[in-house]
N, C-alpha and C positions, 0 to 999 in steps of 0.2 A: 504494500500500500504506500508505505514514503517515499517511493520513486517512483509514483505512479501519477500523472500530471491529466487532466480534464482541459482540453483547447475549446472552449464555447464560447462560439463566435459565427456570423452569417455574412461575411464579410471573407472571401477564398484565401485572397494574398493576407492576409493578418493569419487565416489559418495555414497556411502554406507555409509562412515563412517562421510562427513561433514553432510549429510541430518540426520543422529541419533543424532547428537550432536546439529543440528542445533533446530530442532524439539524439543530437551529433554529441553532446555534453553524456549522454548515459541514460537519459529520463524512457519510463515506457509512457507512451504518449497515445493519446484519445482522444476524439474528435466528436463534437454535436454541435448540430447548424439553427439549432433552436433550444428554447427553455422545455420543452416537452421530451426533448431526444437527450436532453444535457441529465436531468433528472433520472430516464431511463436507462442511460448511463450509470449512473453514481452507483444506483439500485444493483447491477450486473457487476460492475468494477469498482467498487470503493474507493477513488482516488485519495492519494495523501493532497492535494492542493485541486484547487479549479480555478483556473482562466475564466472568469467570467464576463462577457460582453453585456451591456447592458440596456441596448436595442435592440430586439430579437425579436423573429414573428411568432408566436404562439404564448408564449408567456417570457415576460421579458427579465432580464439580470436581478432585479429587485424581487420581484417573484420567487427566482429561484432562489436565491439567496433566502429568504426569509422561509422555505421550504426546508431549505438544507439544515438550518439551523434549529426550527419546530420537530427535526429529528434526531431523538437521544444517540441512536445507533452511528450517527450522521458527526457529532460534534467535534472532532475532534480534525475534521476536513479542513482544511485552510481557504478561504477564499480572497483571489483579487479580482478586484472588481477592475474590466477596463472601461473606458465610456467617452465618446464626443461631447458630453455633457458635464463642462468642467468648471462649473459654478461651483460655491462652497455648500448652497442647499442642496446638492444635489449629492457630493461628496456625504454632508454629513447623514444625508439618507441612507445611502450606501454604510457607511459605518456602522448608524443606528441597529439597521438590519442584522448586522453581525458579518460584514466582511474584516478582512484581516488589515486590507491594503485597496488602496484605491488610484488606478493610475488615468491618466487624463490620454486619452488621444488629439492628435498622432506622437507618438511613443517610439524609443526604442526598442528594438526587442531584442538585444544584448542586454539594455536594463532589464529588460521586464525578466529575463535569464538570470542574471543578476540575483533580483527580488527573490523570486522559485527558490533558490539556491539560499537564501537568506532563512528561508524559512523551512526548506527539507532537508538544506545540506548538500554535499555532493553522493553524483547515485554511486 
């Protein structure tokens, strides 16, 4: 599970380019293109962390976030929140919810590799 990373994201190139970098480091890496398929994820593969976007078509970042976290079996998941939505109200939603981290787009993603790493370690 703690080298186990969730890429949820509907967006190709953000998921293309975090799952190569993330994979090339050691991480086993997973992929969901919505809040519906990111959940059915978790449930199947227990990720130690989740890449969370938080514009998505079926239930979005804050949704799933506030799901992940209403689940005991669940809490101990890591979540960053990523988002085009880089207000402070917006942020501190994201947090309230129970993310870990909240990074603003457009991003690095050597940072956001970086953060992963900050928080499971190297795999």
């Amino acid at each position: 599970m703690a080298r186990s990373v969730l890429v949820v994201d509907d967006e190709p190139n953000i998921v293309l380019s975090l799952e190569f970098l993330l994979k090339q480091v050691g991480y086993d890496v997973h992929v969901a293109r919505d809040g519906d398929a990111a959940l059915a994820a978790i449930a199947e593969h227990k990720p130690g962390l989740v890449l969370l976007d938080v514009m998505m078509p079926k239930r979005d970042g804050y949704d799933v976030c506030q799901t992940v976290r209403a689940n005991p079996d669940w809490a101990d998941i890591r979540i960053i929140m990523l988002t085009a939505k880089g207000r402070e109200v917006e942020r501190e939603k994201g947090m309230a919810l129970g993310a870990d981290e909240y990074v603003t787009k457009p991003f690095s993603t050597r940072d956001v590799v970086e953060k992963v790493r900050s928080f499971l370690g190297n795999p």
